[in-house]
N, C-alpha and C positions, 0 to 999 in steps of 0.2 A: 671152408676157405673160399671158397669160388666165389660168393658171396658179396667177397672184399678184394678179390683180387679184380684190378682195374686189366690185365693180361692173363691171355688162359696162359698154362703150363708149358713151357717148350722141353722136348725131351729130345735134344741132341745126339741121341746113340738108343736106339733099343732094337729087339728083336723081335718082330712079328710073324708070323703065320702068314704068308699070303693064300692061302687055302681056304683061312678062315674068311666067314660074309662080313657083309657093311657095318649090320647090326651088332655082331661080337665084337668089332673094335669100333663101335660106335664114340667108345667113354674116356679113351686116349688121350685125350689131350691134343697138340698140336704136337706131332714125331716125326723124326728122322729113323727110317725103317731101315737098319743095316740087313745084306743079305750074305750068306753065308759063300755060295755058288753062284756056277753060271747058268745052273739050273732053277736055283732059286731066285737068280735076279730075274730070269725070262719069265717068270709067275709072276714076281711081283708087277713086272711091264706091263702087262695087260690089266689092271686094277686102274681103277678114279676114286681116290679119296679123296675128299675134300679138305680134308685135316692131316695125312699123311704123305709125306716123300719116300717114295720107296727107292732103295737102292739097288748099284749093283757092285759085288764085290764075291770077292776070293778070299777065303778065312786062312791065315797060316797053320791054322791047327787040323785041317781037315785035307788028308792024302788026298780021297779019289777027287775033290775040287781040284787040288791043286795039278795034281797030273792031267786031268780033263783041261784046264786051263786052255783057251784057244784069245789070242789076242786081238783078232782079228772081229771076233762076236763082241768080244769085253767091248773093243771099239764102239759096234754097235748098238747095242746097249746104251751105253753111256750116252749118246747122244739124244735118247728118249727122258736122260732123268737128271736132274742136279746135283743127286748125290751117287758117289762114289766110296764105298764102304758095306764092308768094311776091308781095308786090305791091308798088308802090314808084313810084320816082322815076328817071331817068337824064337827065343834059344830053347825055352823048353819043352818045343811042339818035338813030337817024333816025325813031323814030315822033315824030310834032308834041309837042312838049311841050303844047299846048292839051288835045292828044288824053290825055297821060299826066295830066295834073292831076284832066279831068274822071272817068277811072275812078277812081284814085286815089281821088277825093277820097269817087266811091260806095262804091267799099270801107270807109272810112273808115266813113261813118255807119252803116254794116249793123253793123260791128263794134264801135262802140259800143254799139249794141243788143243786140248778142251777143258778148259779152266771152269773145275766145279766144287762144289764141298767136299772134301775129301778128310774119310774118317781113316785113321791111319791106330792099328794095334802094332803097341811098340813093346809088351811086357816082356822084360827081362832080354830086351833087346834096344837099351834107349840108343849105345852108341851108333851101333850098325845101324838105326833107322835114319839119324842125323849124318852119319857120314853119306846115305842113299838120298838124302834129300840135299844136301850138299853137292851132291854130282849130280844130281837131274832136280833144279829147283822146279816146286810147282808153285800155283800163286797165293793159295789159302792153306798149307797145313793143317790140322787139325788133330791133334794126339791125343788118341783113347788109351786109357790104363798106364798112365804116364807114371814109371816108377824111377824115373833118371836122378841121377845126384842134383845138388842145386847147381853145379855148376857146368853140368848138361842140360839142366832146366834154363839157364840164361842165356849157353849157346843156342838154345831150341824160339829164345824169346827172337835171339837178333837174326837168326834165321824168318823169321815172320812168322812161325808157328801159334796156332792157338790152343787152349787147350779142354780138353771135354773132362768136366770133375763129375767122377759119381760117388756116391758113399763110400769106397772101400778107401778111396785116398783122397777123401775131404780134407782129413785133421793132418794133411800133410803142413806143416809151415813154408815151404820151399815153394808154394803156390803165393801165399802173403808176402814171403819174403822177395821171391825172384820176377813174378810175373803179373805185369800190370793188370788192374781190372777189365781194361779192353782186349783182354786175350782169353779172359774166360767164357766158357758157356757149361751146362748143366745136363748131367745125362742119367739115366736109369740102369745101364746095361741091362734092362728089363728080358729075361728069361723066355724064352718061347711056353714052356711048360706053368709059368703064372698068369693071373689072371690078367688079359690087356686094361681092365679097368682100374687097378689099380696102380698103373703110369703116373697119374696126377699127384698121387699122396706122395711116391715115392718121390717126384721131383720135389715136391714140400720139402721132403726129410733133409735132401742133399743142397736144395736153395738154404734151409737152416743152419746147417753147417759150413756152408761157401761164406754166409753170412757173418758167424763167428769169426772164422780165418780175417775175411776184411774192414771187421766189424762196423758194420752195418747193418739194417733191415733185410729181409728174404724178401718185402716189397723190392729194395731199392734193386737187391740180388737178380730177380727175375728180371724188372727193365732193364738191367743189364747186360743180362745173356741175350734179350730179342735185338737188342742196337746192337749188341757184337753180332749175331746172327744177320743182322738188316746188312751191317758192312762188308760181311763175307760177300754175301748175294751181289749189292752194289759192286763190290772191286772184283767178282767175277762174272758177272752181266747175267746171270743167268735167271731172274725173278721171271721170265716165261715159262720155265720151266719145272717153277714149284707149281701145285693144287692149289688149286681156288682159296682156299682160305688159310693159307698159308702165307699167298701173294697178298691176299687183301691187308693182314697183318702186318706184313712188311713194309707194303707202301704207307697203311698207316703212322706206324717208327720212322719212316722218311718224311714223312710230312709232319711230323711233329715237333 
């Protein structure tokens, strides 16, 4: 496929290893590196990939993150990266929901101050995450494992939300039906324990299936998610802040 693709692979959501060298995630694709901690975002900081945005985030599914949580570092952090992710909401993590709301909710304000890509886990949590975005708007949304009704799916549209499809809720219709094609983008939820190489196929698979839902090409699919990608970065100023060829890609979608 590379071959013919006129754009590499964007993978909007996946999990990396910042541990791992340059070489093992050479094969990637162009990614957005969700991180799990504040431990893990501080690994990922210190990294130069040329092809990868590493994140900083707080998992709702992970206690000693979220009790370690310090608002004041998150702040810091964020300031070195453009994405923000992954951080969020879940009903059926065992971490207290008291617990998830109040990180959440500091993430929330940091990032209104600092208008960045923001990957947002809402599963089995669509209302609470829209009513928290509703009280502290930020300027890009972007909802991972979006399992809302349709008619959370359309309050989430006119809220400015975007959305990250990966296979598991490709064949949703509520995507076709509620939410415009400039709200989409494409993501892996790629596994730490899989191979990073095979990033690129997977986005194939779920470009395929985005495909169907709009019907159209996985070509037209993929230019679609980098110009929604390009507009995120444009309406939050941050293209200093992506990797070398990340940037270069972007400014190309603007100049096109």
């Amino acid at each position: 496929m590379k071959a013919i693709d006129p754009l590499p692979a964007l993978d909007a959501h996946a999990h990396l290893d910042p541990s791992e060298s340059q070489a093992a995630l050479a094969d990637t694709g162009m990614a957005l590196a969700m991180s799990l901690s504040l431990d893990e975002s501080a690994a990922a900081a210190a990294r130069q990939d040329d092809h990868i945005a590493w994140g900083v985030g707080c998992h709702p599914r992970k206690l000693k993150a979220q009790t370690a949580f310090d608002p004041e570092w998150f702040g810091h952090l964020t300031e070195q990266t453009a994405i923000v992710g992954e951080i969020g909401l879940d009903a059926g993590s065992r971490v207290p929901l008291e617990l998830q709301l109040r990180t959440f909710r500091q993430a929330l304000e940091i990032a209104a101050r600092m208008p960045r890509f923001i990957s947002i886990h809402s599963y089995q949590a669509t209302r609470l995450v829209l009513d928290e975005l509703r009280r502290r708007p930020v300027a890009v949304p972007v909802l991972h494992w979006w399992t809302g009704t349709a008619a959370e799916t359309s309050e989430a549209v006119a809220l400015g939300c975007y959305f990250s499809i990966h296979s598991a809720v490709a064949r949703q219709t509520k995507f076709r039906t509620r939410v415009p094609p400039e709200r989409i983008l494409v993501e892996s939820d790629h596994g730490y324990n899989d191979p990073p190489e095979a990033i690129p196929c997977r986005i194939e698979w779920v470009e395929h299936l985005v495909a169907q839902q709009y019907r159209c090409s996985r070509a037209e699919i993929r230019r679609m998610a980098w110009q929604n990608f390009a507009a995120i970065i444009r309406e939050t100023g941050i293209v200093h802040l992506l990797p070398d060829g990340i940037s270069r890609q972007v400014r190309d979608i603007w100049g096109a």
